[in-house]
N, C-alpha and C positions, 0 to 999 in steps of 0.2 A: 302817457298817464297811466295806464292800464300796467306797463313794465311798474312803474314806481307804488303802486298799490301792491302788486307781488311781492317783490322786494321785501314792501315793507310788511306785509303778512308773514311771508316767511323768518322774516328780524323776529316778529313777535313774538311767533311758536320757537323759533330757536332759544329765545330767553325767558321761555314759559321751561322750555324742555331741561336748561340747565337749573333755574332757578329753582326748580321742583327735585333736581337731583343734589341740589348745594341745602337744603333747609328740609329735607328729609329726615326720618328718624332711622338712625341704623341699627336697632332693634329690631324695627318695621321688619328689615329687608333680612334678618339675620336666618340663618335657614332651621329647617324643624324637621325633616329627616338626612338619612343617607351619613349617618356617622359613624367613627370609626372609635374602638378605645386602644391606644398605645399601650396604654400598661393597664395589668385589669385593675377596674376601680377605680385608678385616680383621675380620670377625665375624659372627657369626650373631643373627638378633631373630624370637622369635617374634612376630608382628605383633595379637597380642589386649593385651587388657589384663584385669586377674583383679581380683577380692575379696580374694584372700588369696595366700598366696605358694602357688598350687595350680593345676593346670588347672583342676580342678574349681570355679574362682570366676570360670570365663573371661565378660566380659563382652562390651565392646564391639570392634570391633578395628580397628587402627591405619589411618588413612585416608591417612594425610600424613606425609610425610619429607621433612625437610630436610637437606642434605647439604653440610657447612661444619662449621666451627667453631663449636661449639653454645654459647659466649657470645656469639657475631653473632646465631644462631639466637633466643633470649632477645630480643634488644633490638630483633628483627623484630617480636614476636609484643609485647612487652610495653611496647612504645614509648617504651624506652629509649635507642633513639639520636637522634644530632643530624639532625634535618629540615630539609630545604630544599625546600620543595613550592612548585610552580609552579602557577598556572590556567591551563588550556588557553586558547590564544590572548590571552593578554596577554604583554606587551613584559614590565613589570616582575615580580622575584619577591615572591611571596605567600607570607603565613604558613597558607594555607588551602588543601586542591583539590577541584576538583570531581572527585567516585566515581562513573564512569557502572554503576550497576547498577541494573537491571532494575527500572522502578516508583520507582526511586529518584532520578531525571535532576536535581530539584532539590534535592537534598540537597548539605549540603557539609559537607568534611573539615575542622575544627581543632584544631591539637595547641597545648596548655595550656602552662603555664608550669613545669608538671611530668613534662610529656611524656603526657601523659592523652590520647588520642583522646575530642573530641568530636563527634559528626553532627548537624547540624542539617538541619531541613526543615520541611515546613509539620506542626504540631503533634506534630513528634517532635524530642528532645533526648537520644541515648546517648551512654553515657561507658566506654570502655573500660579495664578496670584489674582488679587480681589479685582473686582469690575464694575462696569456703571451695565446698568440697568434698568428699567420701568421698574416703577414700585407693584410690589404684587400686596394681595392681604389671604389671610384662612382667616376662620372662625375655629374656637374650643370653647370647652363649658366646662374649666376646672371643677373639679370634687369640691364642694364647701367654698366655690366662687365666683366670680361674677363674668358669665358667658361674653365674650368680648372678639372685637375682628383683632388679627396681632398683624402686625407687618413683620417682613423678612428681615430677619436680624443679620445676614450678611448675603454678597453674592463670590462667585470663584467663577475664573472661566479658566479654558486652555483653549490659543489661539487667539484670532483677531477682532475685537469689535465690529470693526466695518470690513470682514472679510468671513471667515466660517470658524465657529468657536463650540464647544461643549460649556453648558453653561446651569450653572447651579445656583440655585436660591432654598433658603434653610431656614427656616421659622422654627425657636426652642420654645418649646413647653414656658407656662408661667413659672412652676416651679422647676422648674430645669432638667426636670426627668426623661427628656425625648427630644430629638429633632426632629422634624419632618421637613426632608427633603423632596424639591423637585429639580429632576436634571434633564437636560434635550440635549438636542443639536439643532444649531441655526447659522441663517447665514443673513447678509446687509445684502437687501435689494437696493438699491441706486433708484429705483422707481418709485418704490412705496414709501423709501425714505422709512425704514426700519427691519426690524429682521423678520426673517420668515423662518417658520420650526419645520425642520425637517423629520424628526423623529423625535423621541422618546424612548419607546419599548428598547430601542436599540440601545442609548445613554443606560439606560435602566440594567440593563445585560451586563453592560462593559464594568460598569462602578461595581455592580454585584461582583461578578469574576475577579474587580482588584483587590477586593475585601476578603475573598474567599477563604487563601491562606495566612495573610495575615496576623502575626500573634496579638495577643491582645482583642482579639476583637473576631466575632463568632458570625457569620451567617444563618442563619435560621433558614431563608428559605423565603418564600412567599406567600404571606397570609391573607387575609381580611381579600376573598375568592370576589371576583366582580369589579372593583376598585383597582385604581395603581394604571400603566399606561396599557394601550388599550392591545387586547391579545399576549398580555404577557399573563394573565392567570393570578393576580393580584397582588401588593408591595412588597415588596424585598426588608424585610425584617431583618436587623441587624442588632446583635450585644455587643457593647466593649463592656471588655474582661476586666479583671480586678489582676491585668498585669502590665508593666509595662509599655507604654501608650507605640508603638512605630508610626512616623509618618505614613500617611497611605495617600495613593497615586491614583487619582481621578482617570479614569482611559481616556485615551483619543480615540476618536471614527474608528472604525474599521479599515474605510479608505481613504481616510486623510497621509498617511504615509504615501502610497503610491502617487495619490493627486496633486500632494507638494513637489513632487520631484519633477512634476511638468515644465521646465520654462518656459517664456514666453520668448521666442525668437525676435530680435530686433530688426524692424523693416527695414531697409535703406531707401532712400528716395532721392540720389541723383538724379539729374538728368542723363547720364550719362548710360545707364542700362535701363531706366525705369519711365513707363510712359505715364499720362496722365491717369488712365484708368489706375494705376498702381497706386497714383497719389491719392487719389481721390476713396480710393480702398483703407490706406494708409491712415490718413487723415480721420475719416470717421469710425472706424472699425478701433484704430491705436487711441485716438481721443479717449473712448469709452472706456478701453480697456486702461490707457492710465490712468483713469479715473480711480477705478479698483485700486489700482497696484499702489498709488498714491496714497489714499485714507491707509491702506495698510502701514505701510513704509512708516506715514505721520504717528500711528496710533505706537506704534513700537517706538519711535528715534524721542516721543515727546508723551512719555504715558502719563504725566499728569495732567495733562489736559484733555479734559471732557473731549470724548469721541464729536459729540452730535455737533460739537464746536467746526469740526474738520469737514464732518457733512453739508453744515451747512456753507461753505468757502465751497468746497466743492460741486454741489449739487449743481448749482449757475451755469458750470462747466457740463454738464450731459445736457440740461434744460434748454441751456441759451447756444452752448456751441459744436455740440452734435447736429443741428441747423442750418448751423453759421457755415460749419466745413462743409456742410452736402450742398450748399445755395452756392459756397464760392468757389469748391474743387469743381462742382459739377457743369456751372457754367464752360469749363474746356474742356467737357467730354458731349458728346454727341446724345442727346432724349434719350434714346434706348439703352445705350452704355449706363449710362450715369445713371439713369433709374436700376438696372440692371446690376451694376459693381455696387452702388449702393446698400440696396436690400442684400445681398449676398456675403458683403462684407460685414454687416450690421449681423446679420444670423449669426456668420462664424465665430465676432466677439463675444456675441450674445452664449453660444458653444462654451467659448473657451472659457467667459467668468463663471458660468456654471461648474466647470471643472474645477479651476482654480478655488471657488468654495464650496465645491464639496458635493454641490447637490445631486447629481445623478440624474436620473435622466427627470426632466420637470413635468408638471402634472398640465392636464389640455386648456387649463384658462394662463396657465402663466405662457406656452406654447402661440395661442393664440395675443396675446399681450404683447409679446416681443413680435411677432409678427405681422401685426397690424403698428409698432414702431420703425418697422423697417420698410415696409412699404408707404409710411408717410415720410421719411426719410428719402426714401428712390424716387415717389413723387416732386418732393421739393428738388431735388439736381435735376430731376427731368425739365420741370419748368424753368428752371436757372439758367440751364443750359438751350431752351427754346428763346427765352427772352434775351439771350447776349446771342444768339443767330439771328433774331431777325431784327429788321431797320425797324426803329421808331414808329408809331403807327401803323406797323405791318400787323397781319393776320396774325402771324406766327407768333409775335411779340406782346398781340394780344391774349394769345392762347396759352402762352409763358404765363404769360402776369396772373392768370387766372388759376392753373395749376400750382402759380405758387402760394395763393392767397388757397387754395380748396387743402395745399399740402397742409399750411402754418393750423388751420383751425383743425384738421386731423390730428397733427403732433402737439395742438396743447389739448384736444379730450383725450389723446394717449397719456399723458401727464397726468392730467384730473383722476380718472379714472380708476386707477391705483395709488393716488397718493391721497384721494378722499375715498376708498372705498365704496365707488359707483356702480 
């Protein structure tokens, strides 16, 4: 009785808490310092970007402004206009150029037959082009108009939805006089069931430097001191010229080139050289990891179809049978092994997907996250593998059954806990 009073108190204030955020006034919430002006005079921009039409959803904040006519601005970002790129030191023009950036000297730029950016180099191939992602808002107070939240009038990435992507979202001016871009990098946790930002200041860096030289279109530098992403010393100011429009090339990572060229080696799992500890390695360590490699694979071979479509088919599979393999590999390896290969092989997938998207080395709550997954993982084969050793009613069989029931309620608050933000 007592549970169902909870419940239902908590029901309440859950639908006090949204109803109060659905029947608000967004005026209320609209913010009243900390702006920024694009052009002098003609308007004011708060320089964040929000969850909802509130300050209160303030996320990430605006790093890049473009200062032009924001359907130029579009066909900079979205490689919409007509190119004519040249290679450094040759006579004739090319359809291709070389991007001198950083680790990247042998890669080279070609635009598609649809105006697609693609980069090639040695075992990397991106392709730049429009994306799904959460709705963002800013707020402006045009000159002589009516102050209002705008939504993101397009998004770009390069790379993977549900793997490591550079990703951009662009909000134009009412009157069309500015874009205000925000760009990161991010990657698809499998956990949290959305992406995680890795950076900023660095997206911020890469796009400045592609713009730099550039015809048509001028660098300023970085103004409005305070604002823009954080330690870079304020937004990247940028004019397109009254020539010429060139496509321009959104950067990849830094270390996205060398971290693509990783493979993933394929196990084998005969009987024939490989013991159980290998399978039971195999199994849940490769589960996970095709996980990953999967959403990628799907999001490229079928890109009209909504990412979170793929996530959620997939998700079932780390949830439900990263479990499934550590209960029924572990059963044939011995308590200590099997808790033992388990967590060990679980860290090193957990390793290598970081690699593979990019992240570097991970901060100490995500650390500990994946490592309280692995150990509730090594607990469940440990118990698997004590319950199929002993007889029926035995001690052992009892002390199985209990490890395994203490594993399952440890790996779904590992579950909960990053996928509600606990």
């Amino acid at each position: 009785m007592r549970l169902g009073w909870a419940v239902a108190l908590v029901a309440t204030v859950a639908c006090l808490a949204v109803g109060g955020g659905a029947f608000g006034v967004a005026d209320a919430d609209a913010p009243t310092r900390a702006f920024i002006e694009p052009a002098d005079g003609e308007s004011r921009l708060w320089p964040y970007t929000s969850k909802r039409r509130s300050t209160d959803g303030k996320t990430l904040a605006i790093n890049v402004l473009v200062r032009g006519d924001t359907a130029r601005a579009r066909q900079v970002l979205t490689r919409e206009a007509a190119v004519d790129w040249e290679r450094a030191n040759v006579a004739e023009p090319s359809g291709d150029a070389s991007v001198p950036l950083p680790g990247m000297e042998d890669i080279d730029v070609d635009t598609g037959p649809q105006g697609n950016l693609s980069v090639d180099g040695p075992a990397i191939h991106l392709t730049w082009a429009a994306t799904h992602g959460a709705l963002r808002y800013t707020y402006v107070d045009p000159a002589g108009g009516r102050a209002r939240w705008l939504e993101q009038d397009f998004q770009l990435h390069a790379g993977t939805y549900l793997g490591t992507r550079q990703h951009v979202r662009a909000f134009g001016a009412p009157d069309g006089a500015w874009t205000a871009v925000q760009v990161h990098a991010e990657w698809w946790d499998w956990f949290r069931l959305r992406h995680t930002v890795t950076s900023t200041r660095g997206s911020q860096e890469l796009l400045e430097e592609d713009l730099a030289d550039e015809p048509g279109v001028r660098v300023r530098g970085r103004n409005f001191s305070g604002y823009g992403s954080r330690g870079a010393g304020g937004i990247t100011v940028v004019d397109l010229l009254a020539l010429a429009l060139p496509a321009v090339a959104l950067a990849v990572g830094r270390r996205t080139d060398s971290l693509r060229r990783r493979a993933l080696e394929v196990v084998r799992t005969g009987d024939d050289w490989v013991g159980d500890e290998l399978r039971l390695a195999a199994g849940v360590g490769g589960l996970y990891l095709g996980v990953r490699l999967a959403g990628m694979a799907l999001e490229t071979i079928l890109p009209w179809i909504h990412p979170k479509l793929f996530a959620a088919v997939l998700y079932p599979v780390v949830a439900l049978g990263v479990p499934a393999m550590a209960y029924r590999q572990g059963s044939a390896v011995g308590p200590l092994r099997a808790f033992g290969v388990t967590v060990a092989a679980l860290l090193v997938a957990f390793a290598a997907d970081f690699a593979v998207v990019g992240v570097g080395f991970p901060g100490p709550q995500l650390v500990q996250h994946r490592v309280g997954v692995a150990l509730a993982a090594g607990l469940l084969a440990a118990g698997a593998s004590a319950r199929a050793a002993g007889a029926p009613g035995s001690r052992r069989r009892r002390i199985g059954s209990a490890l395994v029931g203490i594993a399952l309620l440890a790996w779904l608050v590992s579950l909960a806990v990053p996928l509600f933000g606990l």
